[in-house]
C-alpha positions, 0 to 999 in steps of 0.5 A: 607562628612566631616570627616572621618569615621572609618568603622565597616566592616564585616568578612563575605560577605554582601550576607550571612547576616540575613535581620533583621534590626540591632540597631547598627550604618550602616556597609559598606562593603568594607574596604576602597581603596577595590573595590566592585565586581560589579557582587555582586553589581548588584545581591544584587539588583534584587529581583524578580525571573523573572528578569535574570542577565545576567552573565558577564555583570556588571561593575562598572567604579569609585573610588574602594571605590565609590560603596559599600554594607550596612546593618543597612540602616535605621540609616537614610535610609528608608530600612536596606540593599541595594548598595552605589554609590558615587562621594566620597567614601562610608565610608564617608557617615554615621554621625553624620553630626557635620559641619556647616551649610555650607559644609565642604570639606572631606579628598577626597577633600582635596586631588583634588591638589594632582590629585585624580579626575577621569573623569565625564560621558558623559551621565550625563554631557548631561543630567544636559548640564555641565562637569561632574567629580568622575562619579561612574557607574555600569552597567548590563544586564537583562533579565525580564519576564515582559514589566516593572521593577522598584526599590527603591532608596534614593538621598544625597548630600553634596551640599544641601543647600547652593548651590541649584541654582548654577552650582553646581547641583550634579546629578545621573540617572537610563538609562533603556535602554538609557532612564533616569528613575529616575524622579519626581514622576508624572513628567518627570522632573530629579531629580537634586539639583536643582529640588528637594529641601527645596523650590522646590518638598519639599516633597521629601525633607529632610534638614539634616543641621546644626541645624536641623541634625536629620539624622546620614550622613553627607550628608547635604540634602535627596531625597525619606526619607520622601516620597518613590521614585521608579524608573520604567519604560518599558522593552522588556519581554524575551529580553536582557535589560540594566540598567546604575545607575550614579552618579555624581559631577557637575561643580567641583569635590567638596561636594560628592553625593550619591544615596542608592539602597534597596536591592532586589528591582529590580522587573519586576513589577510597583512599589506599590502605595506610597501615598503622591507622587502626582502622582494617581496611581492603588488602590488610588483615589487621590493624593494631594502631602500630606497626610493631612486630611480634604483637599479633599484627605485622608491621605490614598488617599482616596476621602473625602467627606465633605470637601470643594474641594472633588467635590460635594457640601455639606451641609453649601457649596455654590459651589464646586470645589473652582475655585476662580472665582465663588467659594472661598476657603472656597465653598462659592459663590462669587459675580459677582461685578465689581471692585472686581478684579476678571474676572467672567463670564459677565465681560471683565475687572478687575478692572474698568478703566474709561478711556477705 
């Protein structure tokens, strides 16, 4: 976040609002320095009747302005309404993002000599194995009526893009009941800088800096724009359950991270096929990481058929799946020839040495 942005707050709560999308720039509430009621925080969250909060549970450890509501998301957010939590402060977040492709301290980091650094969380620091600082925590107590939840959410950071590899590997996690739930789709790899960026998972990917900014934050870099990302995992139906949502600096206090949760998201139920996220899940037939056509796999994930690598051998096809052994690229047979720099079936070696 690089300069400061004047909030446009609200006069009434967050809550009663309409859930219609505004055309007008994202609002946050609430007012800079002000703390946000963490009760409000975590009912903002759960949509589902099934899921209890249970009362007097929540509590948010952080900036008084880490965490926050907003409304008009889809300025550059996926979904209009849901909850900030940050390691800077959540009036920094909308843009335009006018710095340089390098990041830029913003006015909080501006003051780090002056003491306003609050401490990092342990959990996290175990997790990314370094300290971590400016941890902005809420945590709650639930109760589902089924053994699984799950909820949308979006990740940002001002340490893309520069410092994706470094030290400087901004986290944030879900714990489920001690356990992070806030992973690559398919996977169980974190969602970190440094997992998830323009050469790594790139399909969860959104470069937003210099001169290509095309979303209105000033955070350099976004995970879940382009493709959705939910997070879900196992829980004990008719039980008291734990949710901890963290967010973090790493190594430094510098260059905030963010994670956006959708508004009434939190369900006890698995969250819906998103096509595109590399992982098959129910009512999809495959799932190829794009949702190009004409590569074996529709944009709809459905199986193509007709296609070099949907499996059957098609007309004008030699072979299929290409395996690049027997089979090209292309479904087409490939000769068994010594010398072709390929080990194909009969052969021990490539290519040929005459001297073994």
């Amino acid at each position: 976040m690089r300069k400061m942005f004047c909030v446009l707050a609200y006069a009434a709560a967050l809550l009663s609002l309409s859930p219609a999308k505004t055309e007008a720039q994202i609002q946050i509430m609430p007012l800079p320095g002000q703390p946000t009621d963490a009760e409000n925080l975590a009912k903002a969250l759960i949509g589902s009747p099934g899921v209890t909060l249970v009362s007097g549970s929540a509590s948010f450890t952080g900036f008084n302005d880490g965490s926050g509501f907003f409304t008009g998301g889809e300025d550059f957010l996926p979904f209009n309404e849901g909850i900030f939590l940050t390691s800077g402060r959540v009036s920094q977040l909308p843009g335009p993002n006018t710095g340089s492709e390098s990041s830029n301290p913003d006015l909080f980091d501006d003051q780090i000599e002056k003491g306003a650094i609050t401490p990092g969380d342990q959990q996290l620091s175990q997790l990314v194995g370094a300290p971590t600082f400016n941890a902005a925590v809420l945590e709650f107590s639930f109760i589902p009526s089924h053994d699984v939840v799950s909820f949308r959410y979006v990740f940002g950071s001002e340490e893309y893009n520069e410092f994706v590899g470094s030290e400087f590997n901004d986290i944030f996690a879900f714990f489920l009941n001690g356990s992070n739930i806030a992973l690559i789709p398919g996977s169980q790899v974190e969602i970190q800088i440094n997992s998830v960026n323009a050469k790594s998972n790139s399909q969860f990917f959104t470069d937003n800096t210099l001169p290509a900014a095309s979303l209105n934050t000033k955070l350099d870099g976004l995970v879940g724009v382009s493709r959705a990302l939910f997070a879900t995992g196992p829980v004990i139906a008719g039980r008291v359950n734990t949710m901890r949502l963290a967010v973090a600096d790493v190594a430094d206090a510098r260059f905030d991270s963010a994670v956006a949760i959708e508004r009434g998201s939190f369900i006890d139920a698995p969250p819906p096929a998103v096509c595109g996220n590399g992982s098959v899940e129910p009512g999809e037939g495959c799932d190829d990481a794009n949702t190009l056509p004409g590569d074996g796999c529709s944009p709809t994930c459905a199986i193509e058929q007709g296609v070099c690598g949907d499996g059957t051998v098609d007309p004008l096809e030699q072979c299929d799946p290409p395996d690049g052994v027997t089979c090209d690229k292309q479904c087409q047979t490939i000769p068994i020839a010594c010398g072709n720099g390929i080990v194909q079936p009969g052969e021990q070696c490539e290519p040929p040495n005459t001297n073994t």
